[in-house]
N, C-alpha and C positions, 0 to 999 in steps of 0.2 A: 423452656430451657432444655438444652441436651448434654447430654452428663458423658465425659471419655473418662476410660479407662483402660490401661495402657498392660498388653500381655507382652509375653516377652520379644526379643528382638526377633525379625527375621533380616536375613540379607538378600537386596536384590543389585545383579550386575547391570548398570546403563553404559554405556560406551566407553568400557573400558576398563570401569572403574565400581567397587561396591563402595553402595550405601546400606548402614545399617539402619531401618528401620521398627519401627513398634506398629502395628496392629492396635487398631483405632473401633472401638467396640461403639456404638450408638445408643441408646436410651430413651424413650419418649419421658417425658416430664407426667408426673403422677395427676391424675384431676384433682382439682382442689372442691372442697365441701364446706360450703356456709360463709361464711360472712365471717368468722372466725379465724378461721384458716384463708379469707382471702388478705385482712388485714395481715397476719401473719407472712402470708408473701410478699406482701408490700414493703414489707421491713424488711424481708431477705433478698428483695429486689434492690432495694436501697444501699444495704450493704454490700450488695453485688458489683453495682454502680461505683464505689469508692474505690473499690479492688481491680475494676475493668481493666483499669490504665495497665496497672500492673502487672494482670496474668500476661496482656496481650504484649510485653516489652519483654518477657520470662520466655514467653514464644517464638521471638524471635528468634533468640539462641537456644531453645531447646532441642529435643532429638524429632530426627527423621520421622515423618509418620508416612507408612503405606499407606493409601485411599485418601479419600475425601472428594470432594467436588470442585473446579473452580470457578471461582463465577464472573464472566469478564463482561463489562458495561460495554454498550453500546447506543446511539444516538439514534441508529440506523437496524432497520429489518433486512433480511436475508433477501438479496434480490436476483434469482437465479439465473437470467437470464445475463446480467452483467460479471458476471461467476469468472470468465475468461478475461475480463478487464477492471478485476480489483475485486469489487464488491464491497468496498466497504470494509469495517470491524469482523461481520459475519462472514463473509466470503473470502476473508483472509485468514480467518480462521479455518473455516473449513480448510479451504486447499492447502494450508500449512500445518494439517494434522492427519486429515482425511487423505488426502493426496500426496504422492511423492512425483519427482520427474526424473529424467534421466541422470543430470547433474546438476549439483549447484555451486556458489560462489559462495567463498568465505565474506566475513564481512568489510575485511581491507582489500581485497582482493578481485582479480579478474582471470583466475588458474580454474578452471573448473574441476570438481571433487565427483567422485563416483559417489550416485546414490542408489537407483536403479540401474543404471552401467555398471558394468564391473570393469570394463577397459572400451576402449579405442581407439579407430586409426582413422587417421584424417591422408588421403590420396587425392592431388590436383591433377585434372590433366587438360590439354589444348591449351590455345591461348584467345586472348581478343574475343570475338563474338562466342563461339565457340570453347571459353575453358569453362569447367565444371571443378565442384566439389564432392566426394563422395567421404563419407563417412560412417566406418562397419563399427557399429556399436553389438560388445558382446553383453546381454545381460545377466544379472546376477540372478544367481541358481537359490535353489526356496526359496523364494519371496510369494508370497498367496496373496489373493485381494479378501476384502472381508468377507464376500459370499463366498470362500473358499477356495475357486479356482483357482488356477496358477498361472502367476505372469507368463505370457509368452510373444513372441514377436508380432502374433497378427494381432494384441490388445495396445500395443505401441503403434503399429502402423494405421490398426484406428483412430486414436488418442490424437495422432499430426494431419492424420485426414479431417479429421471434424474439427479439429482448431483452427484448420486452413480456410473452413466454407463463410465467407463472409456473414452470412446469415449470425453465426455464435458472436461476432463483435470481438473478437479477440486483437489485443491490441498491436500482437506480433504477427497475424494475419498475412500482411502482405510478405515478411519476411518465411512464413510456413510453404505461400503460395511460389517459395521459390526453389522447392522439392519440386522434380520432373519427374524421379519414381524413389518409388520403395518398395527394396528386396526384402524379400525373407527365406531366404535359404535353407534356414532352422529356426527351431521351436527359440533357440537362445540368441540369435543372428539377426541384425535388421541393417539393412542399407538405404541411407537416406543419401540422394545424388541430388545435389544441387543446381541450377540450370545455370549459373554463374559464380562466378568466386566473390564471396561477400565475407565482410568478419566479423559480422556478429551472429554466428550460429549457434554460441553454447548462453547466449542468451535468451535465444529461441527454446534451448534446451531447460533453462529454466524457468521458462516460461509455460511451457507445455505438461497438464497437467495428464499421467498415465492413467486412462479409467478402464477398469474392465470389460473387453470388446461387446456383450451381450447387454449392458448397462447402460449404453451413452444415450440413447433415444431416452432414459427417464434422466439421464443428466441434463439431458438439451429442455427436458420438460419442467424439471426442477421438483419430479416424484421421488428421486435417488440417488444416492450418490456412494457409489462404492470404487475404492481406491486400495491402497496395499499401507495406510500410514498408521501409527501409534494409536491411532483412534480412530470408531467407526461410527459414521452418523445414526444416527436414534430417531431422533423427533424433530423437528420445525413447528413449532405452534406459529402461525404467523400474525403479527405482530406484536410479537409477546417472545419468544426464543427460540434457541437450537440450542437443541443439545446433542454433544458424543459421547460415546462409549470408550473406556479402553476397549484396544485389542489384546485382546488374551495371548492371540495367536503369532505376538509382533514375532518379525523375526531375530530382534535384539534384545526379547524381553518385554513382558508387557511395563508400558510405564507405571510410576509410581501410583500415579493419581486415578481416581473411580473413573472420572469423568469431567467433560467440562459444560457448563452454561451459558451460553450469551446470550444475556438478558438484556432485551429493549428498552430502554432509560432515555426518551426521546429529549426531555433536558437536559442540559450539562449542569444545574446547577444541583437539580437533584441526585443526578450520580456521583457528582461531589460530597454529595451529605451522606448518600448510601457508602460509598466509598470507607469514607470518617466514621462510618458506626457500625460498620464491618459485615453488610449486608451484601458487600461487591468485593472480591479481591483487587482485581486489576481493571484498571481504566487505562488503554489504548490512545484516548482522544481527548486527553486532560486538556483543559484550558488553561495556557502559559501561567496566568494568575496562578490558579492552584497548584500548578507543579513548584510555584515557587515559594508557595506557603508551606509545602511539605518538606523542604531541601531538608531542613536539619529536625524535621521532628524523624524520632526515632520508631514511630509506630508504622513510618511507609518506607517505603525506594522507591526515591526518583531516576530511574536507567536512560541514560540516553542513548535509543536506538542508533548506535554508530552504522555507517555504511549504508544507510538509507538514506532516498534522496528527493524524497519533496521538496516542491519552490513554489512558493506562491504567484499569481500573477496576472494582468487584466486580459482577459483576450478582446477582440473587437470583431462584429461583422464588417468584411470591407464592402457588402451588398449593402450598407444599409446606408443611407443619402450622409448622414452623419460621418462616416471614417470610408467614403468613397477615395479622399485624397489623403496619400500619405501622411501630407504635412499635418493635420490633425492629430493622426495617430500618433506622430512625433509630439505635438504639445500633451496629450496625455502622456508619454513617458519622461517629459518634461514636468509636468506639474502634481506628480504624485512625490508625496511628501512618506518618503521610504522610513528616514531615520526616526519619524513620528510615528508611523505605524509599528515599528520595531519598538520602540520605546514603548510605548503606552497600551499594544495588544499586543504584545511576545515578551515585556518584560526585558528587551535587549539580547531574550537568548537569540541568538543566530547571525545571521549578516543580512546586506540587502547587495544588491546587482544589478544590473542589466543585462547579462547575458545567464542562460541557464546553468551553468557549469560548473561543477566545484573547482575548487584548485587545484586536484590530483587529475582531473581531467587534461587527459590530451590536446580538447580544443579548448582548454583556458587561456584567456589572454589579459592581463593585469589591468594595461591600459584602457582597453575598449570597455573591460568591465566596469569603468566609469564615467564610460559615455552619458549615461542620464542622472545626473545628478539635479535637484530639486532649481530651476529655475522660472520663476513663476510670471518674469515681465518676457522673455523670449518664448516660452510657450504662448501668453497670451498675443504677443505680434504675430505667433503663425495663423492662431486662429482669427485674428483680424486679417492677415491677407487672403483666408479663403475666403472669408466674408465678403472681402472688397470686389473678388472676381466671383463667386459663386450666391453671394445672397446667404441671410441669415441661416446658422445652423440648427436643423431641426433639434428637437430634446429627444432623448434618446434615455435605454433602459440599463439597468446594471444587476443583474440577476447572481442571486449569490444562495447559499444552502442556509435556510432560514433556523435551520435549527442550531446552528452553529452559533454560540456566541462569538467565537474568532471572526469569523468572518460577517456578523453583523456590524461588528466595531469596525471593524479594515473598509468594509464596503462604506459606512457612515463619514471613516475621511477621506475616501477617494473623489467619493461624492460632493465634498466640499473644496477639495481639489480645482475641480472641473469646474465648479461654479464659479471660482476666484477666478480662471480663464475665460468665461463666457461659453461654455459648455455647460447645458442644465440638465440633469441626473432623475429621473425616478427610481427608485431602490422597486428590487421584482425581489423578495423572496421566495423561494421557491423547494420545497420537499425536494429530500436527497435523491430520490428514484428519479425526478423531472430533469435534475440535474442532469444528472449520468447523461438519460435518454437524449434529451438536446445537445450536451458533446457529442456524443455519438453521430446523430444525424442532422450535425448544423441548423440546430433549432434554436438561437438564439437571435431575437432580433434585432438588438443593439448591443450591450457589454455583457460580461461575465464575470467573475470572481471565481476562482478554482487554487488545486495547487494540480500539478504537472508531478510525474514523476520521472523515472528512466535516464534523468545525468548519469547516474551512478555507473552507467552499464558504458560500452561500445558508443561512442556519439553518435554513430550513424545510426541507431536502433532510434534515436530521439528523435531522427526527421524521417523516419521511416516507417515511424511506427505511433509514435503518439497521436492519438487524435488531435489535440491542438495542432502538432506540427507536422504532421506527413504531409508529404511535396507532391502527393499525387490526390487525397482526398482530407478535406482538412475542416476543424469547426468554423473556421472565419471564411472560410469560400474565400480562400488567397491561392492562388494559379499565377504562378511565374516561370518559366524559363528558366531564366540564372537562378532562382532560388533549388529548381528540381533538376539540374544540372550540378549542382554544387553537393546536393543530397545526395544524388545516385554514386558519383565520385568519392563522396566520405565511403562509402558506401561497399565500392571495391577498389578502395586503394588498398585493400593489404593491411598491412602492421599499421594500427589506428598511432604507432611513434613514426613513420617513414615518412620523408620531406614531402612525397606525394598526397601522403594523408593531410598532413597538418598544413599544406598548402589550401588543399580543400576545405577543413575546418575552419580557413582562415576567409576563405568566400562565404562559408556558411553565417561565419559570424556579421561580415559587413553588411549582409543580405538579413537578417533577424534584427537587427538596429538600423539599420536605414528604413526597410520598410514596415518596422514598430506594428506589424498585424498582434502580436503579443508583448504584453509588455511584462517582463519580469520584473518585479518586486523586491522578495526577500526570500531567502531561504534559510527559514527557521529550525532550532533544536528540534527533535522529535522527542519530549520526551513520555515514556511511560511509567507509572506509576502503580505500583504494588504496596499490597499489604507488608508488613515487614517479615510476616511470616512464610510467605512464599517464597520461594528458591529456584536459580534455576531457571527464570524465562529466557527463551531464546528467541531470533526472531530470522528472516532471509534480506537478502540485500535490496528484496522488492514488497520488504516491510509486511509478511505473511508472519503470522507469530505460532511459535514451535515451541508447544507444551511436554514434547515426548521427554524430556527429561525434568519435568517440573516436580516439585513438591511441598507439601507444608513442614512445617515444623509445631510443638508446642510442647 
């Protein structure tokens, strides 16, 4: 047991604003002696148990505490190397604590915010083959990284060079790879020239994470990782946590809290239960079920990550003899049963689709987005007519992240989907790390289960850059023409509202549902889940979660 005791207030300023905190003293629990004194605890364990409910509902609305730790659940270990393309609970932690970028996006929003910029100028010049984008970013004056140094233009100009080398996996890669130079004029000056005019730069921008220029070879090795954000990494026990540190040194104030833990909790059911008995603060990766057991108990928040934009969805090899003809592909986005799987693994929270893109998206289109809706005797006539001209279809795999209960359930009725069509399913479970790695490098031999991210952004970053969907290297080995035609056009049309863009979005879209290489699904709530005592989580539009003004109460 650990016993607080509360000295007087201090105040500390987080952006903009003081919070009055208490100072949070620690205590180890006395050793107990005999057999005596153990029954004795038992009783005052008992009665501790009666009262639990209630200190922890007292806490929620009590005062501010400076320090503590927090401790956020994860399913998945820290996997360095996909560091630049998500990573997971761990790797979105880190980069949205440890890391800052140049700019980023509010959560309704697509206006980029100064964070490491303090200004910039956007200059176009030529036209046709020939125009370029230059853009002089001034950056902001003190800002240190955690080994001390101080930001300066050559730790940015390395930051976009080693994001750009395909080697790192980075999923804005080919958008970095379209910097022709970068100036540095001064220590606070950097020009980044684009070799063409495209419009999703400040995507790129917040995408790219700024590491301190002498550091990134133990970045790329996953020995270190030092950045300029509210917290500095500590320890990696691997398979077991990461932990960070405040910075003392932020430039806004060190935050509230000591530190944070992301602990390994490879089930979800047990970090559910850790969760409920208050050995986890926050869960990230709640399983719809439980988020919706928790809606109205008063001891959590359930937050739904607005502005973020995961979508679930099937992908297919089209190398693989099984989805070589369209038409196939098309009866799987015909016979998945959307409003079932929304129902019975989400709980209803969310929508389902056929096209990737929310409604606030430029290239949304009302009608098309219900081009597949659940018809299970014209699915199965497509796949009788390949049959008729090609010969039985071989059975094929459906690989999904085994540790997921979400998507063991989603995979289980897809798979029964296909089988009412004459399509037969083996379920591949598969560890989070295989996953990643086979997106990555089209290592899937027949299906998939994933969620997609990036609607949220510029549409053209989602065929440009996603591994599912990039028009030039992609996970289903799909190479088309008018598909990367229609991509490179969203691309550099300009204002992603101008009649040339949304003309092109509107090829994009006929080209993603005609030839069904992905099938969209649903795009579910995201929500996350905290103790009730916690305050204060924030999170980025590419769902990295931002502790720097977190805190407890009690």
């Amino acid at each position: 047991m650990v016993y607080f005791f509360a000295i007087p207030f201090t105040t500390l300023q987080r952006g903009g604003r003081d919070v009055a905190f208490h100072r949070r003293t620690h205590l180890g629990a006395p050793r107990r002696a005999g057999a005596a004194l153990a029954a004795l605890t038992s009783l005052a364990l008992l009665a501790s148990c009666t009262s639990a409910v209630g200190e922890r509902l007292d806490a929620a609305d009590g005062d501010a505490v400076d320090g503590g730790v927090l401790r956020v659940g994860s399913t998945t270990d820290l996997t360095p190397k996909t560091l630049y393309s998500g990573g997971g609970t761990p790797g979105l932690t880190m980069l949205g604590n440890v890391f800052e970028n140049l700019t980023k996006y509010d959560h309704d929003g697509q206006d980029p915010q100064p964070v490491l910029a303090e200004s910039w100028d956007e200059e176009e010049s030529g036209t046709g083959d020939d125009a370029t984008t230059t853009v002089t970013v001034k950056l902001r004056d003190g800002v240190t990284f955690h080994n001390g140094e101080t930001l300066d233009s050559q730790d940015v100009k390395a930051s976009f060079e080693n994001y750009s080398d395909p080697a790192r996996a980075g999923q804005l890669a080919r958008t970095a790879q379209q910097i022709s130079k970068i100036g540095t004029p001064d220590d606070s000056t950097v020009e980044l020239t684009f070799g063409q005019q495209i419009n999703n730069i400040y995507d790129l921008f917040e995408f790219v994470p700024i590491i301190e220029d002498s550091t990134i070879d133990d970045f790329n090795a996953g020995s270190g990782f030092v950045g300029t954000g509210p917290f500095a990494f500590d320890e990696w026990r691997q398979g077991n946590s990461l932990t960070l540190d405040a910075n003392e040194d932020y430039r806004d104030g060190a935050p509230p809290l000591d530190g944070i833990e992301v602990v390994v909790v490879p089930d979800q059911q047990t970090q559910f239960a850790q969760l409920r008995s208050g050995q986890l603060d926050v869960l990230p990766e709640s399983v719809p079920r439980d988020a919706e057991a928790l809606e109205d108990n008063d001891l959590f928040n359930v937050i739904e990550t607005e502005g973020t934009g995961n979508v679930y969805y099937t992908g297919m090899n089209v190398e693989a003899p099984t989805f070589r003809d369209k038409r196939v592909r098309q009866a799987v986005a015909l016979a998945a049963d959307r409003d079932r799987i929304l129902d019975e693994v989400y709980q209803g929270r969310g929508y389902t689709q056929s096209l990737p893109w929310p409604e606030d998206s430029p290239a949304y289109d009302a009608e098309k987005n219900e081009t597949y809706q659940q018809d299970t005797d014209r699915a199965r006539e497509l796949v009788e007519e390949v049959e008729a001209e090609n010969g039985p279809l071989p059975p094929t795999t459906l690989a999904y992240a085994g540790e997921s209960t979400t998507e063991q359930n989603t995979a289980q009725i897809l798979a029964t989907d296909l089988s009412d069509i004459g399509i037969e399913v083996e379920l591949e479970p598969l560890e989070k790390g295989v996953v990643s790695d086979r997106l990555i490098n089209s290592g899937y031999d027949g299906m998939w289960l994933l969620d997609h991210n990036f609607v949220q952004y510029a549409p053209s970053t989602l065929t440009v850059s996603a591994f599912p969907f990039n028009s030039e290297k992609n996970t289903s080995n799909f190479y088309d023409d008018d598909y990367k035609e229609a991509a490179q056009d969203a691309w550099t049309a300009g204002d992603p509202e101008s009649p040339e863009a949304k003309a092109s979005f509107e090829r994009l879209n006929d080209e993603l549902l005609d030839e069904a290489f992905l099938v969209e699904l649903l795009r579910p709530d995201a929500p996350l889940v905290t103790s009730s005592n916690v305050h204060d989580v924030d999170w980025t539009k590419r769902s990295e979660l931002d502790f720097g003004d977190t805190y407890f109460t009690e």
